[in-house]
N, C-alpha and C positions, 0 to 999 in steps of 0.2 A: 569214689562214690558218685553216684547218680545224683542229681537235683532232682526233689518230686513233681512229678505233676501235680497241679490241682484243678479240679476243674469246678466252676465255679459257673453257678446258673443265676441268671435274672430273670427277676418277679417279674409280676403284672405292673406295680407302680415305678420300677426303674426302666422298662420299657416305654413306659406311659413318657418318663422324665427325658430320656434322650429323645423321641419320637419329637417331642416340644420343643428340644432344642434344636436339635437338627432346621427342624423350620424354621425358629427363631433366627437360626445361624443363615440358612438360603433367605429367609426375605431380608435380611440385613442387608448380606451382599447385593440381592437385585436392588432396593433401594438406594445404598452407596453407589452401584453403578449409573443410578440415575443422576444423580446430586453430582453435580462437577462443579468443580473450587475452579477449574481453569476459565482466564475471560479471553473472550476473543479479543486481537487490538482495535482499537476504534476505526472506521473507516477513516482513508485520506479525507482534507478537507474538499469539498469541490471549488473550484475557483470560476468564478462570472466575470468574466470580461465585460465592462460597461465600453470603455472606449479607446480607441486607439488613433494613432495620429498614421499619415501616409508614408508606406513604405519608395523611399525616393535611392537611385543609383546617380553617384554621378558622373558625368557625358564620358565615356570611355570604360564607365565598371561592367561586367558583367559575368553573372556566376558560371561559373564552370557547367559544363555539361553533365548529367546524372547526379552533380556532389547535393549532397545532404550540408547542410549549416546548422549547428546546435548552437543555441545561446541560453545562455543559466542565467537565472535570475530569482530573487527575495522577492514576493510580494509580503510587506508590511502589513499588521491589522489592521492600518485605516484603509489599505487597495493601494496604496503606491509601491511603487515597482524601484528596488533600489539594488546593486552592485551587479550589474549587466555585465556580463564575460561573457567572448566566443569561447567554446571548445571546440574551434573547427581552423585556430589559428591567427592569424592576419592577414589583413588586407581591406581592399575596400569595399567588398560587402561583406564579409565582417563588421566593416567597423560602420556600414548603414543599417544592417539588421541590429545592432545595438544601440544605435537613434534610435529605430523604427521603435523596439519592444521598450525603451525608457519613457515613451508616451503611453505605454500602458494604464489603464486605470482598472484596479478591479474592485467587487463588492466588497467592504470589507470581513475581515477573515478572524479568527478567534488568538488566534498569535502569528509570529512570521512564518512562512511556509513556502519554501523553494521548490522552484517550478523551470523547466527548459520549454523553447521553440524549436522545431527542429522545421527547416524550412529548404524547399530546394527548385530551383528555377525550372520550368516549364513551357514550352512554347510548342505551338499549333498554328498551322494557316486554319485560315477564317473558311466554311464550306465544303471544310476536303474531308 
């Protein structure tokens, strides 16, 4: 046996009722699409350098040609600069640019926040 058809028609007021929903149902979603629960992350802090003490080599050091020197370092909420590490090895500018940056002082900061130097030697005659 067959299943009957039926056919079944809607009024004026159950046309009226989906017509309303249906809208109900689209301004929902464009609203929801508006409304977002997602937060962006806070920006990094910026960090102000107030003062640094002088970068010094001594009499025989000198940086390699083209190399880059990274040193890591904590500045502290009050602006002090504490656990200086090279990541660029040993030696002894290594171990001056990790003087140089422990003289760091910076503004203070809302909690600790680690920060690298990445620095690399440069030389030019004067006029040319």
């Amino acid at each position: 046996m067959k299943p009957r058809r039926r056919i079944v028609g809607i009024t004026g007021s159950e046309r009226r009722w989906l017509h309303v929903s249906a809208i109900t149902l689209a301004a929902g979603l464009l609203l929801g699409g508006c409304v977002s629960t997602r937060v962006a992350p806070p920006p990094a802090p910026e960090l102000q350098l107030l003062e640094a003490g002088t970068l010094q080599f001594p009499p025989g050091c000198e940086p390699a040609r083209g190399a880059v020197y990274r040193t890591a370092f904590l500045v502290q909420a009050d602006g002090r600069v504490e656990a200086v590490a090279s990541e660029s090895g040993s030696g002894c500018v290594q171990e001056a640019l990790r003087q140089w940056v422990a003289t760091f002082r910076y503004r203070p900061v809302a909690g600790p926040t680690a920060a690298v130097v990445d620095w690399m030697g440069v030389t030019a005659t004067r006029g040319g």
